[in-house]
N, C-alpha and C positions, 0 to 999 in steps of 0.2 A: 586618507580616511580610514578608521578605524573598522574592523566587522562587528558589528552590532545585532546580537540575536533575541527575540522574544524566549524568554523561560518562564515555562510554565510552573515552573517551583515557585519562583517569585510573582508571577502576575504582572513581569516590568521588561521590557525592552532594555538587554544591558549588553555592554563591551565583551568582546567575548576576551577572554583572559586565561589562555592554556594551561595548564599544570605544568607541562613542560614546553619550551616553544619549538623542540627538534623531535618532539613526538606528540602527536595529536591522535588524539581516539574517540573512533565514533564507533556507536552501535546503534541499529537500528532494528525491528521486530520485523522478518522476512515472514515466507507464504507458510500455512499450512498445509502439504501437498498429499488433496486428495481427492480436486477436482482441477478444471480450469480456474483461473484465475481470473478474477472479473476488473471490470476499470476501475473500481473502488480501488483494488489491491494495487493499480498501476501507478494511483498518485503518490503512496510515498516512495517506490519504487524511481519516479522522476525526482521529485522535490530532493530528497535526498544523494539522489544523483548531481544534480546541482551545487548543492552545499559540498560534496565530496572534490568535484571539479573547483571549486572557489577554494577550499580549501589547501588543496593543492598547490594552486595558485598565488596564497598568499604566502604558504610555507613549506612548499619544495613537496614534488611529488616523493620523492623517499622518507617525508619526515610525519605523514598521514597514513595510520592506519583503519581501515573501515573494513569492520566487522557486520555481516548482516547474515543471520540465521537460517536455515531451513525447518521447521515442527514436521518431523516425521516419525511422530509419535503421537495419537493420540483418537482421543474415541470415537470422532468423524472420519477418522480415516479407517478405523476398524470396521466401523458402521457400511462404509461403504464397499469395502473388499469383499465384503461376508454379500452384499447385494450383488456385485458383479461374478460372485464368484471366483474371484480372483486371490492371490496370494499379496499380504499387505506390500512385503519387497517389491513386488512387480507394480502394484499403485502407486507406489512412492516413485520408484524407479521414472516411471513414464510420466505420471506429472510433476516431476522435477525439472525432467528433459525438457515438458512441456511450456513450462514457465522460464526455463531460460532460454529457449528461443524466442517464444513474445516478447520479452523485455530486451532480446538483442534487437527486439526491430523496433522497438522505440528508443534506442539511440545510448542506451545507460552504458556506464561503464563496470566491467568486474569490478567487486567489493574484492578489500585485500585479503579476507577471509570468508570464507561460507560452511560455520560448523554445520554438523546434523546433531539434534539432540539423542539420536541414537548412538551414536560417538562417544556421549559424553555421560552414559546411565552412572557408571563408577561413579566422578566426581557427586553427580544428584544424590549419590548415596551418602559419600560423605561429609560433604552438603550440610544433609538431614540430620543424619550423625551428631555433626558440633547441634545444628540446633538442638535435639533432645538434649546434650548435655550441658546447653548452656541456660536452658530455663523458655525456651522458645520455643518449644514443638511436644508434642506429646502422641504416643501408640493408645488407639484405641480398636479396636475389631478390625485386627491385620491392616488398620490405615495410621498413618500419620500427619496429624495436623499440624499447622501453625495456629501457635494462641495468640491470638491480636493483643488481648489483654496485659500481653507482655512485654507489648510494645509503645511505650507511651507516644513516640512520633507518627504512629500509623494515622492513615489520614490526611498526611501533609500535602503530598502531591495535588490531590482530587479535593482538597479544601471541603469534604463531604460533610454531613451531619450522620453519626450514625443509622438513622432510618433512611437517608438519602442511599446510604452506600450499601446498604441492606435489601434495596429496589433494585440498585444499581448492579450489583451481581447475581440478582437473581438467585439469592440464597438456598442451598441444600437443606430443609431440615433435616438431620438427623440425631440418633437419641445420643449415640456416641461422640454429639461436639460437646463442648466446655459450654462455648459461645456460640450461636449461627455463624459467624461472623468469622468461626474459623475456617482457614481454606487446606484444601489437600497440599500436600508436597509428596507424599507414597501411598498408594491402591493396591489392592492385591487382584492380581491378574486368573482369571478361571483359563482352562484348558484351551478355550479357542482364543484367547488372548495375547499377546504380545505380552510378556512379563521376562523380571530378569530377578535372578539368586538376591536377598537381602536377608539384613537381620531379622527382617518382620514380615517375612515369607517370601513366594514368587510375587512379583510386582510390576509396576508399572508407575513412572512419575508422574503428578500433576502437569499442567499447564503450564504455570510459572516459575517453577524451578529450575527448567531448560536454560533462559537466559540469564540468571544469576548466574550460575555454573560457568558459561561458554564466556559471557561477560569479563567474567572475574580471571581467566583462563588466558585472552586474549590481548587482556585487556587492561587487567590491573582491579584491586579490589577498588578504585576509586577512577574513574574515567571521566574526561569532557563534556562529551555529548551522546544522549539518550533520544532516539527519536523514535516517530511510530506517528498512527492515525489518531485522531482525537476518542477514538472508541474503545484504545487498548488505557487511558488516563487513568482508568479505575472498569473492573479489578486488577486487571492484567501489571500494570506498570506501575500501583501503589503497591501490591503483593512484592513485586520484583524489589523495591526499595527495602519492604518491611527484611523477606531475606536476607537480603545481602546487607544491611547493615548491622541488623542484631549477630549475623556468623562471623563478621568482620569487627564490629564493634566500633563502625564508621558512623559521622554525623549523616554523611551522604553516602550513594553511590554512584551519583554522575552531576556533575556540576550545572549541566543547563540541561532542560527535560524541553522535548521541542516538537511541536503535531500538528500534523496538517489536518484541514477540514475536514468536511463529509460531503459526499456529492449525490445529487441526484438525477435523473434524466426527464428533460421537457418539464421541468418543473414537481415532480413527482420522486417519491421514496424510487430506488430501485428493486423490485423485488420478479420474484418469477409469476407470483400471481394474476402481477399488469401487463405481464408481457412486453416488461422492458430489462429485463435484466440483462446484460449486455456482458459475454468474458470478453479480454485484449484478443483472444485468438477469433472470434468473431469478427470485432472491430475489425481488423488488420486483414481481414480477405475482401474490406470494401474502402479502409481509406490506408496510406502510407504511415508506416509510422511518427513519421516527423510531422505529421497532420496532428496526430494523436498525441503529440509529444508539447507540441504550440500550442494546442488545445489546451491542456493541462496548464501550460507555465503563461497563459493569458489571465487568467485568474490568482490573487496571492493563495502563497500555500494556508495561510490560516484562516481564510475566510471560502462558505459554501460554494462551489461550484454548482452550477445549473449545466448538464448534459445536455447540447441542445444540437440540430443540426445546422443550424444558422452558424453558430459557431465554428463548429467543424469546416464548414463553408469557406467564411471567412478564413479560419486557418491556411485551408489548401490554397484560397487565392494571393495570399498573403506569401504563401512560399514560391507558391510561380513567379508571382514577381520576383521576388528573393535571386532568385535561380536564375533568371532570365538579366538582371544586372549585373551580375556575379560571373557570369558563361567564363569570361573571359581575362581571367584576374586572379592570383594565385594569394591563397592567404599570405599571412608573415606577420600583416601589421599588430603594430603593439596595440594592445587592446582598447578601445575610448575610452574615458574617464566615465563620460556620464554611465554607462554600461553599468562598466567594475563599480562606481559607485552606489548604484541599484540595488545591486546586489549582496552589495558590502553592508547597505540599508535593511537587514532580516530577510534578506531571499528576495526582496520586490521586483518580481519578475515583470509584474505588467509593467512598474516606471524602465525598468532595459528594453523590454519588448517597444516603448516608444521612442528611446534613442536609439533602436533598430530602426524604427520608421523614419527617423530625422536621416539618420546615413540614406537611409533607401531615396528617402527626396532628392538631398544631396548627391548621391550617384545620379541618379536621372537625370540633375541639370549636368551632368560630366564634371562636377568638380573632383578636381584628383584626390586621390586616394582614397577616395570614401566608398566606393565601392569593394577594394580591399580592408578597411575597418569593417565593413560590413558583413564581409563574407569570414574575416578573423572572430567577430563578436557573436557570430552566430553560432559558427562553427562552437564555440567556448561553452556556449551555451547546449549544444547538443544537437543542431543543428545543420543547415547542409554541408554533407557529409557525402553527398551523391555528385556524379556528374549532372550538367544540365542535361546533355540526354538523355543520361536514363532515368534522372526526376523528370522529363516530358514521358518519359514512357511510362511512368510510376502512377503519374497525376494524370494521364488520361484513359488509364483502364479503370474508369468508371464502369458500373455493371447493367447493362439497360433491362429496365423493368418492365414482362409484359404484362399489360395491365389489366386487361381482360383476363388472364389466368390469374389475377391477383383478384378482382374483383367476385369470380366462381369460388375461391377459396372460402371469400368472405362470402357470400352467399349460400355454400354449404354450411359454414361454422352458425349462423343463424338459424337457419333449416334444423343444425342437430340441438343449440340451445332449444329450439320452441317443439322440441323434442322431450326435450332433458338428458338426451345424449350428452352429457357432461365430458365424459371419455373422448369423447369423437371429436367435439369442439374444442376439448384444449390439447387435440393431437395437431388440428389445424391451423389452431393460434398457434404453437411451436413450428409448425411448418413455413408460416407467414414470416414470424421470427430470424428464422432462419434465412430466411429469403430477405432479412435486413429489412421488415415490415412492420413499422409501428401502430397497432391500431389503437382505436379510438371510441367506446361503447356509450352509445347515450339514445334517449330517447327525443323523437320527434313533437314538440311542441303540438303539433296541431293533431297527430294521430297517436300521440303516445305509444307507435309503433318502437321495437327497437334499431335504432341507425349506428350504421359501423363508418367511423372516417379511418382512412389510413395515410400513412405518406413516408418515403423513403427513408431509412435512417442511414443520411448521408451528408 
């Protein structure tokens, strides 16, 4: 069977068809590091991990290159250095480190490349440079824009309408654009800024001219595969085309454009407001990675994820069994067909996830080798990777909750709402949080009192 991908350029599930078949090239849009990393950030972090291992797989681990970035550059991370008082090198520094340990414990493999866009400020300059002089950018008050206008394909990716895509980026008015519609490629950086020498003063790049540059670098002005979350489609990843094809003078800049969903928790946005906002480095001090990791690849990567802890549940049980048929059985086997052809089907992880369960039945009546397919497809997939004892030691340091100190929590945070201690109560909700505590605010039907439910996020 052929590998078959959804592209987002076309709107159509097609053949995947290499440029070259002894080098393949993927890019996909990594963290910005200036916090933790939340699960949001982890799914394309997995999916893409996935498609790297397939890849591989189908065309020789030396003949796959995967490129996936760091933004260590940029105004959220200035924003935040200046609040901790800290030096931006030293935020970046530590949540870089921080992010590649979480993602070691969900199971991912190094990408073949991890630029930083501070690496790469030169190339962003001369970048900008061809666009100025090829009719695509233009200096206005120490900045540099791209004129959309100059781009008759702009739009293609994100299938937008211009008032659609004018919502969608949440446009800057300012007097110095042509168009709103134009976006930064160059900013002039002030004193407390991270800035570097240009033609058009001290500075600092845009957002989206990072991956053009590292892209085209690593990569080839015209590459395979373009991935990222559904949320980078526009602006971030139509910007990126508009670039790199007017400096290049390409129809394209990556043949198939490819984005996993958006996820939320118990049914709900995740945000910090609800009190469910959840980083990987939280998760991971109450469930194992490969919990978090099943979790993720039970769902397809194109369609929402609902964060639930039913889920998570069912994951861990799911790998105990795994693990406890497996104890005794050394991988080797050549991979199942139904599996590889899953996956060969646009990533469909949950149709593999259920010829994992057919081997798992199979192993449990003793029929031979299925237990070693089992524990070969799994592993492929990212999976047990542990011994059975120490995944028994893994899966049974669950965290016991006392519930009377969980209940006085929530009993205080009410006490400080019908206060208006606002301060007080969302120190306690973050305490609760922390404690892997999901609550739940609503009011009592018969006393229109306010009632808190809670329950583990486990």
């Amino acid at each position: 069977m052929s590998l078959n991908l959804y592209n987002t350029l076309t709107r159509s599930k097609q053949e995947f068809i290499p440029l070259e078949p002894d080098n393949i090239r993927m890019y996909v849009c990594g963290p910005t590091v200036y916090d933790y990393a939340h699960i949001g950030n982890a799914r394309p972090v997995i999916v893409f991990d996935v498609l790297f291992r397939l890849l591989r797989h189908l065309y020789g681990e030396d003949k796959v290159t995967y490129v996936r970035n760091i933004t260590d550059v940029d105004d959220k991370i200035n924003a935040r250095a200046a609040k901790e008082g800290v030096s931006i090198q030293d935020l970046t520094k530590r949540t870089t480190k921080q992010f590649h340990e979480d993602i070691k414990a969900l199971g991912v493999l190094e990408p073949s490349i991890e630029p930083r866009a501070t690496q790469h400020i030169e190339g962003m300059i001369e970048m900008t440079k061809t666009l100025i002089e090829k009719g695509h950018a233009y200096e206005a008050q120490g900045h540099v824009l791209f004129d959309v206008a100059s781009d008759k394909n702009y739009g293609g990716l994100s299938n937008r309408s211009t008032d659609e895509m004018m919502a969608g980026a949440r446009v800057e008015i300012a007097d110095y654009k042509k168009n709103p519609m134009d976006f930064v490629l160059w900013k002039p950086s002030n004193d407390k800024e991270p800035g570097w020498d240009s033609p058009w003063g001290t500075g600092r790049p845009g957002w989206h001219l990072e991956c053009s540059v590292m892209s085209k670098k690593y990569l080839g002005e015209t590459f395979d595969i373009h991935g990222g979350g559904l949320d980078l489609i526009f602006p971030h990843h139509e910007n990126e085309i508009a670039q790199s094809t007017c400096t290049h003078e390409n129809e394209v800049m990556a043949n198939y454009w490819m984005h996993n969903g958006y996820l939320q928790v118990e049914g709900e946005k995740m945000s910090k407001s609800l009190g469910n906002f959840i980083t990987i480095n939280e998760l991971l001090k109450e469930w194992p990675g490969e919990v978090v990791r099943l979790t993720m690849l039970m769902t397809h990567y194109r369609k929402p994820i609902d964060w639930t802890v039913k889920t998570l549940t069912a994951a861990q049980k799911t790998l105990d069994h795994w693990y406890e048929l497996t104890s005794d059985v050394e991988s080797g086997c050549i991979l199942c067909a139904d599996v590889l052809g899953a996956l060969e089907d646009d990533l469909n992880t949950p149709k593999a996830i259920s010829a994992l369960h057919e081997l798992r039945r199979e192993a449990a009546k003793g029929e031979q080798g299925a237990a070693g397919c089992l524990k070969a497809c799994a592993q492929f997939m990212g999976l047990l990777n542990h011994s059975t004892s120490d995944w028994r030691g893994l899966s049974s340091s669950s965290r016991v909750v006392d519930e009377a100190a969980v209940q006085n929590l929530i009993d205080a945070r009410i006490k400080a709402r019908g206060g208006k201690e606002w301060g007080e109560a969302d120190r306690i909700r973050d305490e609760l949080v922390g404690m892997g505590i999901v609550l739940k605010d609503g009011k009592d039907p018969q006393t229109g009192d306010m009632v808190t439910t809670w329950e583990v996020r486990r």
